[in-house]
Backbone as CSV, one residue per row, in Angstrom:
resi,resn,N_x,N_y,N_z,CA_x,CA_y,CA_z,C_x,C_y,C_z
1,UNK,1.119,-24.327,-24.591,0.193,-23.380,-23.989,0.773,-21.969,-24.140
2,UNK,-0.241,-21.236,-24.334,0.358,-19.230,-24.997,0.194,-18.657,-22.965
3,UNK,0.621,-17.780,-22.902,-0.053,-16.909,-22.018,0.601,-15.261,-22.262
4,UNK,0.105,-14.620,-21.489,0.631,-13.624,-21.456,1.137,-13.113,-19.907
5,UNK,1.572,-11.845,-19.602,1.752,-11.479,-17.843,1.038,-10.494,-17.604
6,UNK,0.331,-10.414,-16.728,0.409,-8.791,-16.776,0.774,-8.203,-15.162
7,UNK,1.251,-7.278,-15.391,2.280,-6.594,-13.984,1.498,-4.901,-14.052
8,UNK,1.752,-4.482,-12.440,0.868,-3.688,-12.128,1.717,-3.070,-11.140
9,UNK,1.576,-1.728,-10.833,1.964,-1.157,-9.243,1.137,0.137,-8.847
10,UNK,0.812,0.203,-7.644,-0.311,1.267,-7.481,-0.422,2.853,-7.919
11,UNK,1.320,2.641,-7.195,1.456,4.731,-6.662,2.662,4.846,-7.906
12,UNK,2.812,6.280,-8.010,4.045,6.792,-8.778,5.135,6.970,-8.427
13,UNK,5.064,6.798,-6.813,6.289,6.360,-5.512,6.707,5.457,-5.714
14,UNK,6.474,4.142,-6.469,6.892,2.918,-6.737,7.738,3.328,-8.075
15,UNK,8.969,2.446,-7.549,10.112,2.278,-8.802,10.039,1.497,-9.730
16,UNK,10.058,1.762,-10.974,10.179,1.006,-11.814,10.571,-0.866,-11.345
17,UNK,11.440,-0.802,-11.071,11.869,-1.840,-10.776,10.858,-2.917,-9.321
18,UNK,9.855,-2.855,-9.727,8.528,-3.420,-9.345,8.066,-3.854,-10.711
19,UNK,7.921,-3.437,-11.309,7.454,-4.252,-12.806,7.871,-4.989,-13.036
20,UNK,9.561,-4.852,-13.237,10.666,-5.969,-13.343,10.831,-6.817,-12.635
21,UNK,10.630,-6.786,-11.355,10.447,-7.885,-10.646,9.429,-9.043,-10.625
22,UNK,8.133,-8.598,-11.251,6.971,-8.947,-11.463,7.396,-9.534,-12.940
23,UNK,7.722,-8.833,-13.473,7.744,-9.870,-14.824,8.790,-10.925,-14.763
24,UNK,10.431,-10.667,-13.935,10.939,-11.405,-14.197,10.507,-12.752,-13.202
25,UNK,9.462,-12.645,-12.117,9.009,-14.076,-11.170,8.196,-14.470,-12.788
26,UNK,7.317,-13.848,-12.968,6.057,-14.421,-14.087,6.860,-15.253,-15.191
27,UNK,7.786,-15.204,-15.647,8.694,-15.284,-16.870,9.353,-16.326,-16.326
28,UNK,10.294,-16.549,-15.123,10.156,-18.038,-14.724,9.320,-19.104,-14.524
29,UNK,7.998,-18.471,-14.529,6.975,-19.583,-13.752,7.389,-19.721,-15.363
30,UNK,6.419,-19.247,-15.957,6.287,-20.134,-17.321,7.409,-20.474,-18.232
31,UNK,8.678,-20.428,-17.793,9.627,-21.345,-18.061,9.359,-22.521,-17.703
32,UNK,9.321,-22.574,-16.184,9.410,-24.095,-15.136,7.729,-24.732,-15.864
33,UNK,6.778,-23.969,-16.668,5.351,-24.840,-16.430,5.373,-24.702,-17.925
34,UNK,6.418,-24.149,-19.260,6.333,-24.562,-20.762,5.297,-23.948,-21.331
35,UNK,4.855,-22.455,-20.669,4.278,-21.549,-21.243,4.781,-20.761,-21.804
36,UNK,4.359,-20.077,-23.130,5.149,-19.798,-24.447,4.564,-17.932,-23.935
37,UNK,5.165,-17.118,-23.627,4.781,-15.586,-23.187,4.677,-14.816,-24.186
38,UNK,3.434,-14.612,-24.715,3.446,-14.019,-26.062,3.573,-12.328,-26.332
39,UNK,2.765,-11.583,-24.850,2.833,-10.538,-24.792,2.825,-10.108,-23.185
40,UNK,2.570,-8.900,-22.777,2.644,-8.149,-21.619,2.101,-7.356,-21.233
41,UNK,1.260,-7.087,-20.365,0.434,-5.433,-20.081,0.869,-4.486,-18.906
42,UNK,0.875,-4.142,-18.952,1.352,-3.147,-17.218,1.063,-1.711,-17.384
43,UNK,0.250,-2.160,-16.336,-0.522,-0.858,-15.591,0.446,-0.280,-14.412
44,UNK,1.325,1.113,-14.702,1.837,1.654,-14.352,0.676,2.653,-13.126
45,UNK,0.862,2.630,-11.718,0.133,4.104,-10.912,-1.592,3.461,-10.702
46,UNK,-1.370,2.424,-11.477,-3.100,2.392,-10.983,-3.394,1.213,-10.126
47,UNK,-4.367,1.823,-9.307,-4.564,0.740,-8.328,-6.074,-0.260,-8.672
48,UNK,-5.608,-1.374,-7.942,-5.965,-2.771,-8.262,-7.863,-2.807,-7.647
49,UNK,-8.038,-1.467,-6.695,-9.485,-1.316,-6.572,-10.475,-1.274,-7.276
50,UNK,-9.746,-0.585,-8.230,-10.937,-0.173,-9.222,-10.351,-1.278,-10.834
51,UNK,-11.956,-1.368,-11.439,-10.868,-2.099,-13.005,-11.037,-1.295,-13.469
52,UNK,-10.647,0.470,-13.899,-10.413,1.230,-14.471,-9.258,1.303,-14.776
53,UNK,-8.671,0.603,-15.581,-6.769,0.393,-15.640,-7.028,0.035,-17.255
54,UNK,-6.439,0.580,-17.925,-6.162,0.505,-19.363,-5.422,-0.633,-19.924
55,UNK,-3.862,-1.198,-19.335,-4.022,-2.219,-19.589,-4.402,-3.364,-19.109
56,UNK,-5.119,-3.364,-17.865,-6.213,-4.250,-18.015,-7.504,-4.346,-18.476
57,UNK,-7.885,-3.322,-18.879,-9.118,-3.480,-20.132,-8.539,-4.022,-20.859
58,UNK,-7.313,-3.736,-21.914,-7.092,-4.014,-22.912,-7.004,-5.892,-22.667
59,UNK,-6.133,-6.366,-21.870,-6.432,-7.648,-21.889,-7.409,-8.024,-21.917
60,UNK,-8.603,-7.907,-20.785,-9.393,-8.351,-20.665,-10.467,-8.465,-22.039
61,UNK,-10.082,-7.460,-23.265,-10.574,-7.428,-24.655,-10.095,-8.395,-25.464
62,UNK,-8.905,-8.600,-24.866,-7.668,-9.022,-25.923,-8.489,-11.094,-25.612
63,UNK,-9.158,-10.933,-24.798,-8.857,-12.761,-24.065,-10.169,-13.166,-24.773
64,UNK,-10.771,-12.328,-25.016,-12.116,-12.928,-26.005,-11.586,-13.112,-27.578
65,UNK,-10.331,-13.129,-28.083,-9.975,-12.726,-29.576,-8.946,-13.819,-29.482
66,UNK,-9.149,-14.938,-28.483,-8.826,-16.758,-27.874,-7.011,-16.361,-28.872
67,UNK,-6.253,-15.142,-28.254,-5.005,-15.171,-28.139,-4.114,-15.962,-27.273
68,UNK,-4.379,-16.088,-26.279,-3.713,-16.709,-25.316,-4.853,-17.536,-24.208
69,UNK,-3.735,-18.726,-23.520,-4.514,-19.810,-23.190,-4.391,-19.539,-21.017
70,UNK,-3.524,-18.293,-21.075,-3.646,-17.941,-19.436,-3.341,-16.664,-19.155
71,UNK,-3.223,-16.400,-18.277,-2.497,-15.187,-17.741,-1.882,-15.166,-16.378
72,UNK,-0.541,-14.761,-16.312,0.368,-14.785,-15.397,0.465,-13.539,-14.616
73,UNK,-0.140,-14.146,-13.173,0.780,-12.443,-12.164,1.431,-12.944,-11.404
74,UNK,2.003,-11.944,-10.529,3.314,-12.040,-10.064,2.544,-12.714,-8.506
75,UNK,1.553,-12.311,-8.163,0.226,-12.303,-7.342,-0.948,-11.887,-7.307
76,UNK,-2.258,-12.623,-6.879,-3.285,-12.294,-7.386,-3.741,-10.890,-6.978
77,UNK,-3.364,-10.243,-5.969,-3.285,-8.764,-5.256,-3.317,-8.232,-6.622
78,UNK,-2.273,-8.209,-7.908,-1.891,-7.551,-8.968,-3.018,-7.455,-9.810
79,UNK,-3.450,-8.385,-9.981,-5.139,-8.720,-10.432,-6.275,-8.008,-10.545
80,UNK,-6.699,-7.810,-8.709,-7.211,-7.176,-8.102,-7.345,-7.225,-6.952
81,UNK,-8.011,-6.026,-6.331,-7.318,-5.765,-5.128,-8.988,-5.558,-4.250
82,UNK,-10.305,-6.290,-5.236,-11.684,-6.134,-4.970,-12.620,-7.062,-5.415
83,UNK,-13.298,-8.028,-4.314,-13.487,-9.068,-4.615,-14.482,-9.719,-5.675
84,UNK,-15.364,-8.546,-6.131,-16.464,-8.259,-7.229,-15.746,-8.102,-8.349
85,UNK,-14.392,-7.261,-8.530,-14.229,-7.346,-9.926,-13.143,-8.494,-9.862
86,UNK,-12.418,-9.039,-9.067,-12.151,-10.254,-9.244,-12.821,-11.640,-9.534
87,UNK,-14.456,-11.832,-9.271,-14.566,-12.763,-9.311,-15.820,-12.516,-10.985
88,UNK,-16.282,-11.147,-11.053,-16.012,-10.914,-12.151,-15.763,-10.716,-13.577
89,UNK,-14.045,-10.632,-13.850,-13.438,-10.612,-14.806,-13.116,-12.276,-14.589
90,UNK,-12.871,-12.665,-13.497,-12.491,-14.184,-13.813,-13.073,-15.170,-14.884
91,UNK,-14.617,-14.967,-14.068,-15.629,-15.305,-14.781,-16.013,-15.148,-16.109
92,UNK,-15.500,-13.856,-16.547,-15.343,-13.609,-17.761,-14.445,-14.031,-19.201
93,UNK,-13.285,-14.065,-18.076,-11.858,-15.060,-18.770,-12.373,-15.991,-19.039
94,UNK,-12.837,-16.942,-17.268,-13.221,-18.536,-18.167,-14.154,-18.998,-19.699
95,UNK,-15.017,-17.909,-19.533,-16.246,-17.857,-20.897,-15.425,-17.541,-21.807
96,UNK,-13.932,-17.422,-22.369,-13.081,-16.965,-23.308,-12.002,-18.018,-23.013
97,UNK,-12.157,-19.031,-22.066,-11.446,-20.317,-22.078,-9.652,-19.635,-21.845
98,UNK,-9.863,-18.507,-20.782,-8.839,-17.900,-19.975,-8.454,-18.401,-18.535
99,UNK,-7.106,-18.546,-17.994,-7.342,-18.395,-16.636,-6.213,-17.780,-16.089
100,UNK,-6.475,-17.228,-15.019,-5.512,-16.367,-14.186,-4.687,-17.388,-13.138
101,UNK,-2.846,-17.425,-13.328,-2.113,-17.736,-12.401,-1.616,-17.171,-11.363
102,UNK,-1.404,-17.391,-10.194,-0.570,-16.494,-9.659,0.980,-17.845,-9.854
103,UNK,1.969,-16.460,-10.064,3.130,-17.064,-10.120,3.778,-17.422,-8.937
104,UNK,3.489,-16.420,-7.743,4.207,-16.982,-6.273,2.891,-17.885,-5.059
105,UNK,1.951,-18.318,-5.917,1.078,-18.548,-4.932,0.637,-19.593,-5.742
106,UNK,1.014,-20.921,-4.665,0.413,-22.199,-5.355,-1.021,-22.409,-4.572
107,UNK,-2.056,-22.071,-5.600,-3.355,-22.649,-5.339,-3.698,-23.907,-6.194
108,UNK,-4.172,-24.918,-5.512,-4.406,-25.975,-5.610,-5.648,-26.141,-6.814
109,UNK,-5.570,-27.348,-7.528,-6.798,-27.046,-8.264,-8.023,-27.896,-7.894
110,UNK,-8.381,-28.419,-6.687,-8.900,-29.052,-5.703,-10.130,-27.722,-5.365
111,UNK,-11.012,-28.272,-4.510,-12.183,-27.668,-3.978,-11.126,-26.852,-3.030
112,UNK,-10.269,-27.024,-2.051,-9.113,-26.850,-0.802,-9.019,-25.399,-2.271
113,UNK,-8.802,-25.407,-3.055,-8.326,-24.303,-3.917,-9.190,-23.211,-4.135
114,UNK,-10.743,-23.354,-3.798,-11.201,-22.385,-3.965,-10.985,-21.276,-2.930
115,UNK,-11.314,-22.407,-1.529,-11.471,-21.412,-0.436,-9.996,-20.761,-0.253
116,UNK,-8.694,-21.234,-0.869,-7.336,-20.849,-0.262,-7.639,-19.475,-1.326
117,UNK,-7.920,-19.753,-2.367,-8.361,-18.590,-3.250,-9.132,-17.389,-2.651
118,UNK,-10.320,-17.594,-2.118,-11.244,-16.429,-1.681,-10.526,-15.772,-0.728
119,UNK,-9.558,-16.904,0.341,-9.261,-15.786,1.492,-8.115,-15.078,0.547
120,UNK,-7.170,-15.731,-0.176,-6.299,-14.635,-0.751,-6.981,-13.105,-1.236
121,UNK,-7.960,-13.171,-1.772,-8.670,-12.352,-2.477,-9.467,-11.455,-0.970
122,UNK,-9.666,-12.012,-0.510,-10.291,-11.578,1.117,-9.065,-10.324,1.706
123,UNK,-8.237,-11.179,1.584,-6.973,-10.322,2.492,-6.502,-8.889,1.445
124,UNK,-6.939,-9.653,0.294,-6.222,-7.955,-0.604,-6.912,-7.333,-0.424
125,UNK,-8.453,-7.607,-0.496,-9.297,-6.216,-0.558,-9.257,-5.650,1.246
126,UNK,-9.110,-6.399,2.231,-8.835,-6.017,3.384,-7.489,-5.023,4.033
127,UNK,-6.633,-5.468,2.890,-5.223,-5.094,3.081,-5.458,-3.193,2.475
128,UNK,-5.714,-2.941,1.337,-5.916,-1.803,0.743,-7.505,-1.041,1.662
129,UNK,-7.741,-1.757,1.848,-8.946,-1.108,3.258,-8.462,-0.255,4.098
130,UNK,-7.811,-1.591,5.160,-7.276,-1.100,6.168,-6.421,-0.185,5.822
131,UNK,-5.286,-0.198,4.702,-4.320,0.995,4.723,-5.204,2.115,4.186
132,UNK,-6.058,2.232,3.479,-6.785,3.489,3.217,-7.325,4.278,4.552
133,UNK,-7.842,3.523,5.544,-8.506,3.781,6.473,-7.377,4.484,7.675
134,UNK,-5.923,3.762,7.426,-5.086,4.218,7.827,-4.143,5.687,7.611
135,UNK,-3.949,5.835,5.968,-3.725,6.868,5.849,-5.143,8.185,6.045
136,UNK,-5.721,8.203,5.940,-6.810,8.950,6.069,-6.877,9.807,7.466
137,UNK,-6.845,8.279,8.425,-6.309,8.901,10.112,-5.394,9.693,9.752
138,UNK,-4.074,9.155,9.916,-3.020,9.794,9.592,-3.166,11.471,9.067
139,UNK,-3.470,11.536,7.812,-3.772,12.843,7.176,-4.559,13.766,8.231
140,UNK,-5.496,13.158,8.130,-6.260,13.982,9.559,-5.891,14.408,10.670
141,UNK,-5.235,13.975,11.332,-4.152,13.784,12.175,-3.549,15.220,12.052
142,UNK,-2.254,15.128,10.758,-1.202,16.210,10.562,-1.917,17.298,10.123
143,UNK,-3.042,17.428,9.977,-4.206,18.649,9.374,-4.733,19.069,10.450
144,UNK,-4.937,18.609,11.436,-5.048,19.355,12.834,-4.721,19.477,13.258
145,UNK,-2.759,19.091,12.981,-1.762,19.855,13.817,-1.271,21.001,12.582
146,UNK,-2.358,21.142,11.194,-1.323,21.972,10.394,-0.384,21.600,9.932
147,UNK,0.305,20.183,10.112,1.559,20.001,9.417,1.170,19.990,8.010
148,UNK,1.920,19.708,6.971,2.126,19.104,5.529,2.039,18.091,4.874
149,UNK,0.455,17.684,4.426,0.103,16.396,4.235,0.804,16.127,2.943
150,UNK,1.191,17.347,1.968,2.187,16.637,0.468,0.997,17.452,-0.289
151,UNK,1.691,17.010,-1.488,1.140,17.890,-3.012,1.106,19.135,-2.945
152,UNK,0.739,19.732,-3.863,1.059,21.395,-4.187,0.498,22.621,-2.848
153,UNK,1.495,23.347,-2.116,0.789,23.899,-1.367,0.095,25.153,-2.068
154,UNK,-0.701,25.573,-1.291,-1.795,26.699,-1.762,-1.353,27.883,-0.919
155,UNK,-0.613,28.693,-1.283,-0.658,30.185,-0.428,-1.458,31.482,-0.827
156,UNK,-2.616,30.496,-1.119,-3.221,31.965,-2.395,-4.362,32.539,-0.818
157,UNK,-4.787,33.497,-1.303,-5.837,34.251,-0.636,-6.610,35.691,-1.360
158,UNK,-7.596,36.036,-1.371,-8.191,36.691,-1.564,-9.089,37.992,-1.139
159,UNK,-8.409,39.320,-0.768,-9.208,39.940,-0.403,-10.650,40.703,-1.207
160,UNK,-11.705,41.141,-0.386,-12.691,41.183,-1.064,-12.974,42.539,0.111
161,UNK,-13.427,43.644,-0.633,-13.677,44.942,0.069,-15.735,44.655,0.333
162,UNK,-15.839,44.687,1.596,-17.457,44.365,1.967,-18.061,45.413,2.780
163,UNK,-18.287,46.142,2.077,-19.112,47.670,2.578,-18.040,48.498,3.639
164,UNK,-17.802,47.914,4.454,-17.035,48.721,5.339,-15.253,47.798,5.771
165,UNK,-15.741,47.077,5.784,-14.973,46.066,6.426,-14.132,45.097,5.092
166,UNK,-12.487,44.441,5.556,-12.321,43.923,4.736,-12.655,41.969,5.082
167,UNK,-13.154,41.383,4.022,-13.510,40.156,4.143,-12.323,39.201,3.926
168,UNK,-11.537,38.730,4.736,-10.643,37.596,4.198,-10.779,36.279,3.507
169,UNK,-10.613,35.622,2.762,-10.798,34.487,2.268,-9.478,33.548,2.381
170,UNK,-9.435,33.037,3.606,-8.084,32.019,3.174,-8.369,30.836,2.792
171,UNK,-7.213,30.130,2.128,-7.189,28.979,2.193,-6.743,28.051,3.344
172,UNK,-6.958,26.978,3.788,-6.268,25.836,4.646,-4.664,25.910,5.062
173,UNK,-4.080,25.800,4.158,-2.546,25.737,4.436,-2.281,27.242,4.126
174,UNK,-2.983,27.764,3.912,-2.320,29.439,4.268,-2.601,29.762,5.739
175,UNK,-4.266,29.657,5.620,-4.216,30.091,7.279,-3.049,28.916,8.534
176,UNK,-3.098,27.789,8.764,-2.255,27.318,9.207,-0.853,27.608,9.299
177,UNK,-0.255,27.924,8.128,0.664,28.569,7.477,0.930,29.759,8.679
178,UNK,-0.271,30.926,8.566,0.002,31.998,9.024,-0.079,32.025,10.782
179,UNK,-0.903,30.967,11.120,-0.800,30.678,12.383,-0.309,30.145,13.432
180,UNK,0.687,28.990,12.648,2.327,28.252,12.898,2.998,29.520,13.328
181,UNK,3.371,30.896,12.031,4.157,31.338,11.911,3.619,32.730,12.552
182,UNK,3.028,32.729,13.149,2.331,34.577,13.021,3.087,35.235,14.077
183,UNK,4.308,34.811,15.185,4.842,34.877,16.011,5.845,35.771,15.561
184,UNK,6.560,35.365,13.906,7.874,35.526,13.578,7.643,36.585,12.292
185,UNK,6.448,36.559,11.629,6.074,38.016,10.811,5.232,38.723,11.726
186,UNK,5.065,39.961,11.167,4.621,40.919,11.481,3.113,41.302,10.437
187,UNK,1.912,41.212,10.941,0.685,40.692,10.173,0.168,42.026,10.618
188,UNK,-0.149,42.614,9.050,-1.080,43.762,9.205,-2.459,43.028,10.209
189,UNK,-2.913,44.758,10.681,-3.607,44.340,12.139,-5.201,43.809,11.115
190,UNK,-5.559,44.310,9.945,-6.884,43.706,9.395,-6.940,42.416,9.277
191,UNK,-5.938,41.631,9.065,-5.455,40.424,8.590,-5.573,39.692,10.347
192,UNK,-4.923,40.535,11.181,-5.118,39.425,12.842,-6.884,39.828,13.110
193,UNK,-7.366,40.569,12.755,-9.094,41.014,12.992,-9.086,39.876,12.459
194,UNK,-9.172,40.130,11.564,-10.168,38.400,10.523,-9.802,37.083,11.097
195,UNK,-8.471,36.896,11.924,-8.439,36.219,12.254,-8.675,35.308,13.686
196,UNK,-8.860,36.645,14.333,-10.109,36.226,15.376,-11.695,35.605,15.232
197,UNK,-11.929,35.904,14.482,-13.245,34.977,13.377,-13.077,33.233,13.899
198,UNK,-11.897,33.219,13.551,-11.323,31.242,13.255,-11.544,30.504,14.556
């Protein structure tokens, strides 16, 4: 029997050494089960919500061109992480006489196997839910105290002369910025006008 692996990790916060781990569980299974690993895909940063992942298109191209007889993940989470394009691309594999393993998760090949299947598939798309729903609070959260949610800050601003008066344009983390700090500079007085506006 051929298969291939394919290994995945969401964020760019993740270390390399998540792939490797993923390939080296996948690479035992099909030692211990006499599957011959012909190739590999890994989707580096992309997450398992969407099937917009390059090398999983590419497999999923590659399994109609009857290269290989399975495919190995490390867990079906790696797969996908959404229960429509999991059930899917599955569906799609099988019509190309494909099927998807998980390497740390013995599902049964019994009826008992479907349903242990759906809730697995249940809990991923629940799992990336709930934490979305979680960071989101979160963010929201440190944005109405002004803290520093991450990525590039913005200190830009723009004045604009409006008949008489000057018009401020800030951005988010500037004004916050200036309102954390407005204690410890000294803010031309047009700049505290405008900012009675807020």
């Amino acid at each position: 029997m051929t298969g291939i692996i394919y290994a995945r990790y969401s964020s760019d916060n993740q270390p390399e050494e998540s792939i490797e781990g993923q390939l080296r569980e996948c690479t035992e299974y099909a030692k211990r089960n006499d599957i011959t690993i012909i190739d590999t895909y890994i989707d580096r940063a992309f997450s398992a919500t969407t099937d917009k992942r390059p090398a999983f298109q590419k497999m999923i191209k590659d399994s109609a061109k009857n290269m290989f007889d399975v495919i190995i993940v490390c867990k079906l989470d790696r797969f996908a992480r959404n229960r429509y394009d999991s059930a899917h691309y599955k569906a799609q594999l099988r019509k190309n006489g494909v099927k998807v393993i998980s390497a740390n998760e013995n599902i049964s090949k019994g009826s008992e196997g479907i349903i242990f299947e759906s809730v697995l598939e249940g809990m991923a798309e629940y799992y990336s839910a709930d934490l979305s729903e979680k960071v989101i609070r979160g963010l929201t959260e440190n944005a109405m105290k002004c803290k520093f949610n991450g990525g590039p800050i913005t200190f830009r601003f723009n004045f604009e002369l409006a008949a008489t008066r000057l018009e401020v344009l800030l951005s988010a983390y500037f004004y916050c910025f200036l309102r954390r700090y407005s204690g410890i500079f000294s803010l031309p007085q047009n700049i505290v006008r405008a900012f009675e506006r807020f």
